[in-house]
C-alpha positions in Angstrom: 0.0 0.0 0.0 1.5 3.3 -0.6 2.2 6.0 2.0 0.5 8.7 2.7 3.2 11.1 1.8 3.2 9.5 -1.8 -0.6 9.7 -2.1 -1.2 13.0 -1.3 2.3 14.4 -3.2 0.2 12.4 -6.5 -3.1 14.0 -5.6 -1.5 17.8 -5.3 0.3 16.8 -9.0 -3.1 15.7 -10.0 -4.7 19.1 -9.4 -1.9 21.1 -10.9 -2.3 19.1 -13.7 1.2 18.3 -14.2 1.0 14.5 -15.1 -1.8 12.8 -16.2 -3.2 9.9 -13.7 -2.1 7.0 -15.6 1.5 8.4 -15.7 1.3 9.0 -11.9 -0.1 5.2 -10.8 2.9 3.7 -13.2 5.1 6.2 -11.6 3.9 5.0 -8.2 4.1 1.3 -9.0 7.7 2.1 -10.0 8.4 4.2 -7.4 7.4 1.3 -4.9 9.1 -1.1 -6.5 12.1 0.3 -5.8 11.2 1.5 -2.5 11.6 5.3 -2.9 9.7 8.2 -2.6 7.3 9.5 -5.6 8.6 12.5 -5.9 12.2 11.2 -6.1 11.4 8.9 -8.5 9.6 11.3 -11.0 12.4 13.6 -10.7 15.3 10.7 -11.3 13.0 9.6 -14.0 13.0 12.9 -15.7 9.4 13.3 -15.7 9.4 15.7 -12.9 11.8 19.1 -12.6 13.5 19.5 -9.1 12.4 22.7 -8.4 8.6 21.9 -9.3 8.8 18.7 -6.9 10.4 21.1 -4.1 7.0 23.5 -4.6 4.4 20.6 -4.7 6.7 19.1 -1.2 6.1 22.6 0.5 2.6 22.6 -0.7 2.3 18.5 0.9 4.4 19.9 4.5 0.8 21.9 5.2 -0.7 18.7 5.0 1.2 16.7 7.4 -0.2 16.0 10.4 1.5 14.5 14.2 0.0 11.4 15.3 -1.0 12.0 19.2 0.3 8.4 20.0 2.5 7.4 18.0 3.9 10.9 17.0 4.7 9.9 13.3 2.9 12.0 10.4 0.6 11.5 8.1 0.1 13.7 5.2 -4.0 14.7 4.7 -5.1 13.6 1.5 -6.1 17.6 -0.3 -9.8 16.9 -0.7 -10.2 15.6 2.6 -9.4 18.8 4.0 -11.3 20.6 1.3 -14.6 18.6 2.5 -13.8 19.2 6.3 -13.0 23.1 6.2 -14.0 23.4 10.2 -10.5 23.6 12.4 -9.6 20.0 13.4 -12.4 18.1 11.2 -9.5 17.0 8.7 -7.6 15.3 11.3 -10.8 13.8 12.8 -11.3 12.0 9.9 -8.9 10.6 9.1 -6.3 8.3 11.3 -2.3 7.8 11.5 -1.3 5.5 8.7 1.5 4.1 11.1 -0.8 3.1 14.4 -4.4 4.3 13.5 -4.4 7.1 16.3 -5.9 10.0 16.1 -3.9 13.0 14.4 -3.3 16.5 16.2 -4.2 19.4 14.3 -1.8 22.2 13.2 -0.1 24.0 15.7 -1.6 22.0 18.5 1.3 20.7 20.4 2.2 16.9 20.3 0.9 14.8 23.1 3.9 13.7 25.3 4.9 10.2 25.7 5.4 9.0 29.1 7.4 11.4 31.0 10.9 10.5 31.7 12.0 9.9 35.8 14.0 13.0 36.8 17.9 11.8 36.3 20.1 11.4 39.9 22.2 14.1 40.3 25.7 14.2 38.9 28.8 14.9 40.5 31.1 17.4 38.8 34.4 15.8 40.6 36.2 13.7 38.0 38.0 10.6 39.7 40.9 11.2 41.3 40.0 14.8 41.8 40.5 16.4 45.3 37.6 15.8 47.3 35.9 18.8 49.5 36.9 18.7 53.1 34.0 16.7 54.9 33.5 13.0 56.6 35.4 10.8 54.5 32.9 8.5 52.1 31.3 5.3 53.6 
């Protein structure tokens, strides 16, 4: 199954009308095949320019979306968030490719994983340094 990134980097192509649908699904096959990225392989393939790829991957960027539990992205398909304009109805439907959690809309801050234990203090004497003058160490 493709990724999300590669979906949604086809779709904004699709719009622009850069390359026609059949050339994009054999470009996707290909670009699966070999286990690269769409837009890598269109530009390798010479059926893309670089600079055009770099515009459509900004474009994609405001589609990505932080998974709240995992905290991987998925990339919004473009009509997806065209049919849910409200703030956050995007993300609500649709899930994280990687875990199926729910996705965090922009600029919301990422849920935390478990917090880390506070670490024990460290000592800034290196051995063999001079030790303060105190009761000797037990």
């Amino acid at each position: 199954m493709s990724s999300s990134s590669d979906l949604s980097f086809r779709a904004l192509l699709l719009e622009r009308g850069l390359l026609s649908p059949s050339a994009l699904d054999a470009a996707l096959a290909a670009a699966e095949a070999r286990g690269r990225p769409l837009e890598r392989h269109l530009v390798e393939a010479h059926a893309l320019e670089r600079d055009v790829a770099r515009e459509v991957e900004v474009a994609r960027s405001k589609l990505a979306r932080g998974c709240v539990a995992c905290r991987k992205l998925t990339y919004l398909q473009p009509d997806v968030v065209k049919a849910n304009p409200a703030p956050g109805a995007a993300e609500a439907a649709a899930k994280c490719e990687h875990c199926g959690g729910a996705l965090a809309a922009p600029g919301a801050p990422p849920a935390s994983r478990t917090p880390r234990p506070a670490s024990p203090p460290t000592s800034d004497a290196s051995p063999g340094a001079p030790r303060a003058a105190g009761p000797p160490p037990s």
